[in-house]
C-alpha positions as CSV (number, residue, x, y, z in Angstrom):
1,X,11.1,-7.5,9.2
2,X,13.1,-6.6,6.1
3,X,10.6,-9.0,4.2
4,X,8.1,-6.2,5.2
5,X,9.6,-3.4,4.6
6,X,10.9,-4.3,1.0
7,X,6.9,-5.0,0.5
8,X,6.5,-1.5,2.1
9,X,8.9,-0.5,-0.5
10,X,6.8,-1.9,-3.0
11,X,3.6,-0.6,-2.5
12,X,5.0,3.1,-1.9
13,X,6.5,2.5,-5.5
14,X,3.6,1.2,-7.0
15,X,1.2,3.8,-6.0
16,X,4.0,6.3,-7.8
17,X,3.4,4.0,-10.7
18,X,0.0,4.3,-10.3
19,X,-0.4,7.4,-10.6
20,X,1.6,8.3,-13.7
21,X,-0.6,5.4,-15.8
22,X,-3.9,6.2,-14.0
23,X,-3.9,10.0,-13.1
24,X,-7.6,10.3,-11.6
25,X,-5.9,8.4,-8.8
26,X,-3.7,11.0,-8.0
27,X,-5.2,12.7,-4.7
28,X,-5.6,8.8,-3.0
29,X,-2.5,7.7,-4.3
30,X,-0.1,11.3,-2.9
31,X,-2.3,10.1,0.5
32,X,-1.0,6.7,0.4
33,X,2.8,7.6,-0.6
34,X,2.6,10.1,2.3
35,X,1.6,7.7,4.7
36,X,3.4,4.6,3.7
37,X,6.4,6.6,3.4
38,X,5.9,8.0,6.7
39,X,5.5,5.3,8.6
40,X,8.4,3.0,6.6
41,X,10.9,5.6,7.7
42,X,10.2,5.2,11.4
43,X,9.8,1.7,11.2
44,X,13.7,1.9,10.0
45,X,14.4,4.4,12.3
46,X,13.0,2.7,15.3
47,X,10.4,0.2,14.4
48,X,6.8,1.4,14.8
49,X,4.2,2.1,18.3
50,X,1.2,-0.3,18.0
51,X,-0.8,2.7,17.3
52,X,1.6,3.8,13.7
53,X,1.0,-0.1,13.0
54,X,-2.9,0.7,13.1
55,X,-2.4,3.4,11.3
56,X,-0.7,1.7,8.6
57,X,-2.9,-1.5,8.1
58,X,-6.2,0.6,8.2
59,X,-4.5,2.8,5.2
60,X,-3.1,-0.1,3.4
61,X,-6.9,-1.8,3.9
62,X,-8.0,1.4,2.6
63,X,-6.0,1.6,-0.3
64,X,-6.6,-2.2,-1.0
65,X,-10.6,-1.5,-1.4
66,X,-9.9,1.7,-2.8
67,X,-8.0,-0.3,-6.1
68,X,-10.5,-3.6,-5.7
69,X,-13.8,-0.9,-6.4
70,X,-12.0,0.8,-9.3
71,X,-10.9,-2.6,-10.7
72,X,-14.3,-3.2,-10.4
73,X,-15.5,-0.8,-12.8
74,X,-12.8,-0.8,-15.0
75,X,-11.3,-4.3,-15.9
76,X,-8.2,-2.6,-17.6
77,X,-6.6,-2.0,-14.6
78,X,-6.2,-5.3,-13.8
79,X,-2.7,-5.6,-14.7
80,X,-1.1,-2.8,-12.9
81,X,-3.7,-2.9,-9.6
82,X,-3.5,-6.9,-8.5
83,X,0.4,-7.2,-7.9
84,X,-0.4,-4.2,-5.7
85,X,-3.3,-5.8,-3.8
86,X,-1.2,-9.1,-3.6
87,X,1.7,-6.9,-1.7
88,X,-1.3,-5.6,-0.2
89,X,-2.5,-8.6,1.3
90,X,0.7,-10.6,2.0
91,X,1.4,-7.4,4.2
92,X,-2.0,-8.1,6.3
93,X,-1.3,-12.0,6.1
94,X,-1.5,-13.4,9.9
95,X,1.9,-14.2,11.2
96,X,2.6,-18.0,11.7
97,X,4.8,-19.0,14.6
């Protein structure tokens, strides 16, 4: 669990990042960092109801296509946008038992 929660850590930082070097992304990022930061508390606090962890993947999923369209469009923000999606998607990685 703290594996996830350092990624959660992560991302919440990274969209702050985010938005200082790509402001246009502002409105979707504050969303995100609201969210994300939301949700990380009580998942300290008292770990999260199956229905906050919904909540969580389909806004990181969100947030995920959100960076992969603009990436799209503009190849420049390659550099700062993939380690995000990578956190991204090692959060949404199935768990192996």
């Amino acid at each position: 669990m703290s594996s996830e929660l350092a990624c959660l850590d992560e991302i919440y930082g990274r969209c702050w990042a985010i938005n200082v070097n790509f402001p246009d992304t502002g409105p979707r990022m504050a969303s995100a960092r609201q969210t994300i930061g939301r949700l990380k508390n009580e998942a300290v606090k008292r770990g999260l109801t199956p229905q906050e962890v919904d909540e969580l993947a389909e806004e990181i999923v969100s947030l995920r296509s959100y960076l992969l369209e603009i990436m799209k469009d503009y190849p420049e923000t390659r550099s700062e946008f993939e380690p995000q999606i990578h956190a991204i998607n090692y959060l949404l990685e199935p768990v192996s038992k």
